[in-house]
C-alpha positions as CSV (number, residue, x, y, z in Angstrom):
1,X,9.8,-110.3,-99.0
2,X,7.1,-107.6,-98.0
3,X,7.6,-104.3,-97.8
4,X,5.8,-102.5,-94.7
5,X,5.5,-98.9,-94.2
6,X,5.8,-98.0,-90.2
7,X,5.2,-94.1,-91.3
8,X,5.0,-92.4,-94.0
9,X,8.3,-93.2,-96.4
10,X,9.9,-95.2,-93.9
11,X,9.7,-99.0,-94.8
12,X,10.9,-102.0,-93.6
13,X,11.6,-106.0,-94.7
14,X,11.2,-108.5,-92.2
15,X,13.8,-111.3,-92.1
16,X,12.5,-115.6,-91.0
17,X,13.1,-116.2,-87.4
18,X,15.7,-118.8,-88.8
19,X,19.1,-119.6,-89.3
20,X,20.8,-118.8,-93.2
21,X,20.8,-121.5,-95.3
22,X,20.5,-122.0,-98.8
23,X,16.7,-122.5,-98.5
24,X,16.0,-119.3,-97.1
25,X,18.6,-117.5,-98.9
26,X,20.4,-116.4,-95.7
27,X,17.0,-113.7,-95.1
28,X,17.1,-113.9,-91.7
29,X,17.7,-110.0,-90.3
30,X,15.8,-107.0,-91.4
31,X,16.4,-104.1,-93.8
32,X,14.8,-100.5,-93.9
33,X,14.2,-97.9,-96.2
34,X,13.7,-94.6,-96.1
35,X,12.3,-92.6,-99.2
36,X,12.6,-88.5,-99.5
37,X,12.1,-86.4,-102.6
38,X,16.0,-86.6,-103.7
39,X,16.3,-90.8,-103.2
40,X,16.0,-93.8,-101.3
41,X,18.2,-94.3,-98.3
42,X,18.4,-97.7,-97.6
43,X,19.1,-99.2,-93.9
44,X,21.1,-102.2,-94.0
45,X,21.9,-104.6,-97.3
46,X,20.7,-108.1,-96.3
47,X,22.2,-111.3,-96.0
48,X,23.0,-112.6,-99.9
49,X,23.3,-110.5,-103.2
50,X,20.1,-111.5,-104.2
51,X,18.4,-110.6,-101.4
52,X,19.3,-107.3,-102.0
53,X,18.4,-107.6,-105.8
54,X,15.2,-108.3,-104.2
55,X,14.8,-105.5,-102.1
56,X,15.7,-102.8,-105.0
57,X,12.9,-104.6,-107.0
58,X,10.8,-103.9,-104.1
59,X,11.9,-100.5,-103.9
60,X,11.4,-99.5,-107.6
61,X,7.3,-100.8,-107.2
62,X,7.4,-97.8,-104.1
63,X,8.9,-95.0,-105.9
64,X,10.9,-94.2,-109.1
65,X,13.7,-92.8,-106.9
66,X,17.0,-94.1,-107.5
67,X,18.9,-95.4,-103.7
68,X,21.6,-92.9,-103.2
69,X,22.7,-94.0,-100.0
70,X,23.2,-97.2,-97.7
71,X,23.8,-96.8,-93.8
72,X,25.2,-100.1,-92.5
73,X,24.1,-100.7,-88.7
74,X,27.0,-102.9,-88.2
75,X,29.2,-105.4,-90.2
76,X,27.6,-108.2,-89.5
77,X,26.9,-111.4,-92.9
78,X,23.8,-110.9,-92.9
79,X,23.1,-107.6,-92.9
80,X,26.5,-107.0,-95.3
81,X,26.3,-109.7,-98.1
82,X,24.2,-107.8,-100.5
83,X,26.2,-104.3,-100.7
84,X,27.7,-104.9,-103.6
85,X,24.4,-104.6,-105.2
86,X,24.1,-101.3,-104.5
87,X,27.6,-100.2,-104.6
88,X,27.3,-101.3,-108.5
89,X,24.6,-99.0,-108.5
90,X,26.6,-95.9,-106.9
91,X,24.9,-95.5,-103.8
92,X,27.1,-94.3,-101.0
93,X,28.0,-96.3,-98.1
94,X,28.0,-94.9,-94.9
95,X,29.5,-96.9,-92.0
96,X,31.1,-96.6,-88.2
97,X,34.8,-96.8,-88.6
98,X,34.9,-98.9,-86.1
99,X,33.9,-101.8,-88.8
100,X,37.1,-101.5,-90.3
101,X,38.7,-103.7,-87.8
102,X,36.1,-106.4,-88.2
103,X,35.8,-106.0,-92.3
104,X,39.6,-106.4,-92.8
105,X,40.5,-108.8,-90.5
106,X,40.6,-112.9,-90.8
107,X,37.3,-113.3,-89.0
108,X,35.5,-111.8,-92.0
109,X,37.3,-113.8,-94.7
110,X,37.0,-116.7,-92.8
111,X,33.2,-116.5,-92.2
112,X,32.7,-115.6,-96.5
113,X,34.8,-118.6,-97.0
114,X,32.5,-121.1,-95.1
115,X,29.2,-118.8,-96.0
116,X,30.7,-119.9,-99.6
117,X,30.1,-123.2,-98.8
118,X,26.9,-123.6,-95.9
119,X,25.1,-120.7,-98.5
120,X,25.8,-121.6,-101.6
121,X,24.6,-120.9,-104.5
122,X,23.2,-117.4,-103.0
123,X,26.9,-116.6,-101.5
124,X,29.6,-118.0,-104.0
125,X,33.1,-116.6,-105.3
126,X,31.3,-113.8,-106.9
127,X,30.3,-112.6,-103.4
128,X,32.9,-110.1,-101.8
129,X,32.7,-108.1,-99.1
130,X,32.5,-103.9,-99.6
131,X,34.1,-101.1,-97.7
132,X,32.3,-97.8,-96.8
133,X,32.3,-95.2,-98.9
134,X,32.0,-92.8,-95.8
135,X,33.5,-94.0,-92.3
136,X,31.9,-92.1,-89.3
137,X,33.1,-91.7,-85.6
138,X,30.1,-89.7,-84.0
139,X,27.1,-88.4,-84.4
140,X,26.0,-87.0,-87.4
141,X,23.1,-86.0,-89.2
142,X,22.4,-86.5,-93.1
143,X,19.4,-84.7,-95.0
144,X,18.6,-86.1,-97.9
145,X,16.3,-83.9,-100.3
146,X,13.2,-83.0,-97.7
147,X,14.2,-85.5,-95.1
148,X,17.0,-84.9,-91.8
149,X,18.3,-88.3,-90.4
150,X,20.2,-88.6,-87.3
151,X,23.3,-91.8,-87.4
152,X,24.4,-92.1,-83.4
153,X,27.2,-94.7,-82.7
154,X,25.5,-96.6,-80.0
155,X,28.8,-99.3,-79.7
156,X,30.6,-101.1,-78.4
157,X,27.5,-103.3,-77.6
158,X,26.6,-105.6,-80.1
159,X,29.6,-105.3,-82.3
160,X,32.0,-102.1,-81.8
161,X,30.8,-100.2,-84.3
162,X,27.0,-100.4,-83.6
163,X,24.7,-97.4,-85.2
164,X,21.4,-96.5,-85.3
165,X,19.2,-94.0,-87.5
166,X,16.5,-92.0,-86.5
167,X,14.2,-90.1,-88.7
168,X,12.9,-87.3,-86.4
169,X,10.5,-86.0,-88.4
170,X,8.6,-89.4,-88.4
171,X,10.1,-90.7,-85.0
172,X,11.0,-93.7,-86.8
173,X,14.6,-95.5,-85.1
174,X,16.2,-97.8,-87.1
175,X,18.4,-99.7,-84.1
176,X,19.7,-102.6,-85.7
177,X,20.6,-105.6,-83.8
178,X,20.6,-103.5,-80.6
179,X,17.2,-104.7,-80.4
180,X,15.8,-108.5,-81.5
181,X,12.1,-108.9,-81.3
182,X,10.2,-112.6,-80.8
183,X,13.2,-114.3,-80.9
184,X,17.0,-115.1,-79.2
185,X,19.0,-112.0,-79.6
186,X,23.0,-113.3,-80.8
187,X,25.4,-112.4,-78.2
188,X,29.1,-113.4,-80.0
189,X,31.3,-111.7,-78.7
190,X,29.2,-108.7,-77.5
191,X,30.0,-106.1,-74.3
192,X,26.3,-106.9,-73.0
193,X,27.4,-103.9,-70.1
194,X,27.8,-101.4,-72.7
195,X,24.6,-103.0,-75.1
196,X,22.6,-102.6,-72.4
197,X,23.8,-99.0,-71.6
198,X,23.0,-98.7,-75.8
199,X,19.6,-99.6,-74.9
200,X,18.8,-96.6,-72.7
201,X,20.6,-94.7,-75.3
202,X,17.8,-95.8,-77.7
203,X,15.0,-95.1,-75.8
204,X,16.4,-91.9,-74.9
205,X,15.4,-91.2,-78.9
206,X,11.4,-91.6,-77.8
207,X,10.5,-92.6,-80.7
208,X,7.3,-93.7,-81.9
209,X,8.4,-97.2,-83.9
210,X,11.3,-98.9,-83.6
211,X,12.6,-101.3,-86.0
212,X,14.9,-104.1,-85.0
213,X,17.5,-105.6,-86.4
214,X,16.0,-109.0,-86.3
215,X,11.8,-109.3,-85.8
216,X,8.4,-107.3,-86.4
217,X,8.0,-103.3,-86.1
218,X,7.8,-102.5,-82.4
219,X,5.2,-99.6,-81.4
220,X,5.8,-100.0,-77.4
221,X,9.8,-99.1,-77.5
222,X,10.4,-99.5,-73.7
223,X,8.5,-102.7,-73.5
224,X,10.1,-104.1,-76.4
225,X,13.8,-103.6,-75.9
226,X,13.3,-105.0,-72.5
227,X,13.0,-108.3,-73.2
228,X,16.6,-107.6,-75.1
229,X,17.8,-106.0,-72.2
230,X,16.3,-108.3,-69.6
231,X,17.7,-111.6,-71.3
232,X,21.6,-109.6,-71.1
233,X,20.9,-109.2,-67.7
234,X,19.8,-112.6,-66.8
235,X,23.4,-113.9,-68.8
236,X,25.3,-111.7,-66.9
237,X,24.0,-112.2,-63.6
238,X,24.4,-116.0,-63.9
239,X,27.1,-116.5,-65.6
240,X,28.8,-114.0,-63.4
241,X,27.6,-115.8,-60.6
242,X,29.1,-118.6,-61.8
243,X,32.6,-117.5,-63.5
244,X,32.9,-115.6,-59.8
245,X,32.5,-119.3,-58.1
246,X,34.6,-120.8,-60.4
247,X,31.3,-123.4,-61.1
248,X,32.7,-124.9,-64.1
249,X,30.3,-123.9,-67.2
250,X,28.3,-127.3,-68.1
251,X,27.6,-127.3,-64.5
252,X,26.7,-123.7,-64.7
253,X,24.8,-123.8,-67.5
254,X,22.7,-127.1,-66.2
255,X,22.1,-125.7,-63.3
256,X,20.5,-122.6,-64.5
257,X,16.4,-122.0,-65.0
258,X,16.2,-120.7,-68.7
259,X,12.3,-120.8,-68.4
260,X,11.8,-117.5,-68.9
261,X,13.2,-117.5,-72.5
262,X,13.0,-121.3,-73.4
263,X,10.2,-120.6,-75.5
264,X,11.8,-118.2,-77.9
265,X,12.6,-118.8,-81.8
266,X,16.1,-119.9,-81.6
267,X,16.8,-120.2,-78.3
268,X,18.2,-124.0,-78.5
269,X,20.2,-122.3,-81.7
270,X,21.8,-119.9,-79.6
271,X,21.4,-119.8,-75.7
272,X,24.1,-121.8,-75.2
273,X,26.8,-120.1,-76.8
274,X,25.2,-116.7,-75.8
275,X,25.7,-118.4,-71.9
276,X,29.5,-119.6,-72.8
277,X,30.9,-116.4,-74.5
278,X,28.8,-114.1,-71.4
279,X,30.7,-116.8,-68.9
280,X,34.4,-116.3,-70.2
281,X,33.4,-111.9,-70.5
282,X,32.2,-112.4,-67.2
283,X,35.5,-114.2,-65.8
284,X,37.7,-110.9,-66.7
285,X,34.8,-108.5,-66.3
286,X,32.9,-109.8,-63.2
287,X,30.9,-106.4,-62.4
């Protein structure tokens, strides 16, 4: 875990191009940090308690500040797992409400249960999931000591309650996993229309670097989010093509040239289910 300053007090670590497992201590997305003359405003808490103990330690050899806030992109494991690190430290949580849903709901017990088990020792029984201490709805801006940050809800895309931070005064943009760089983005159970509405939303920010969710620091926004956008794209015009013909989807998805992204990290991971869950959005939402 390196720290890498993008402008001047805004940092970022870089997650593997992997899947979690206990070997890589479920690092696999990005976390940012911002630091301004009244504390450290961190982006994002990583995928496993420790990871995040690792990241304060990397913190504290930047500044003596003490973190006094933590702005979740989205509710995602791995960007959520390590909040109760800095909950116990009293940083406030600041969140979309629109994660309630997802936080309270089986879907996110399940997936601690088995990350128990497929993560272990990293996530164990001690590992528990942690509300915001601030639910948002829109906009908003937060200044902390000498520095102005702008949270904008950019969801439903990615998850519902997708949100991204800009730091004007250094045209730094946090997006989170609105934007994956070198590798597969993860669709789930996305609304790719809306995400890739998001994505003009983003670049509407012009800012100067972007840091993604998953992947390096990105210096040519436009360029860079269009390999996000152009991969959503691709999904939904074949597997719209296809829901629409009622191809079944192994004959679909065989039948389809993935050459164009074949060759990114994690594409044999994910492509498929990102094709399958775009084919059954695309069979009620065929536009």
């Amino acid at each position: 875990m390196q720290p890498r300053e993008v402008a001047p007090g805004c940092w970022f670590v870089e997650g593997l191009s992997a899947l979690g497992s206990p070997a890589n201590q479920n690092f696999i997305s990005n976390a940012g940090f911002i630091v301004t003359s009244a504390g450290v405003v961190v982006i994002d808490a990583l995928g496993s308690p420790v990871l995040a103990e690792r990241l304060l330690a990397e913190i504290r050899k930047v500044t003596p500040q003490k973190v006094t806030h933590v702005i979740l992109t989205h509710y995602h494991a791995d960007h959520v797992y390590g909040l109760q690190v800095f909950e116990k430290l009293g940083a406030r949580i600041v969140a979309h409400q629109a994660g309630r849903e997802y936080l309270y709901a089986d879907t996110a017990r399940l997936r601690l249960e088995q990350s128990r088990k497929d993560l272990a020792p990293w996530i164990d029984g001690k590992t528990h999931l942690v509300a915001a201490t601030e639910w948002i709805d829109a906009r908003r801006e937060l200044t902390v000591g000498d520095t102005r940050l702008v949270l904008q809800p950019v969801g439903p895309a990615h998850t519902p309650e997708d949100l991204a931070v800009y730091v004007p005064a250094r045209k730094v943009l946090y997006a989170g996993d609105l934007v994956f760089r070198s590798r597969i983005p993860f669709v789930g159970q996305a609304d790719s229309r809306n995400w890739i509405v998001s994505l003009d939303k983003l670049l509407a920010f012009d800012a100067a670097v972007v840091v993604p969710g998953h992947g390096p620091a990105s210096t040519e926004a436009r360029q860079d989010m269009q390999l996000t956008r152009d991969y959503l794209a691709y999904l939904r015009k074949t597997m719209g093509a296809a829901a629409r013909d009622m191809t079944p989807f192994d004959e679909a998805y065989k039948a389809t040239d993935w050459s164009a992204f074949e060759h990114l990290p994690l594409f044999g991971a994910a492509n498929r289910m990102n094709a399958y869950n775009t084919y059954l959005l695309m069979e009620h939402d065929p536009e």
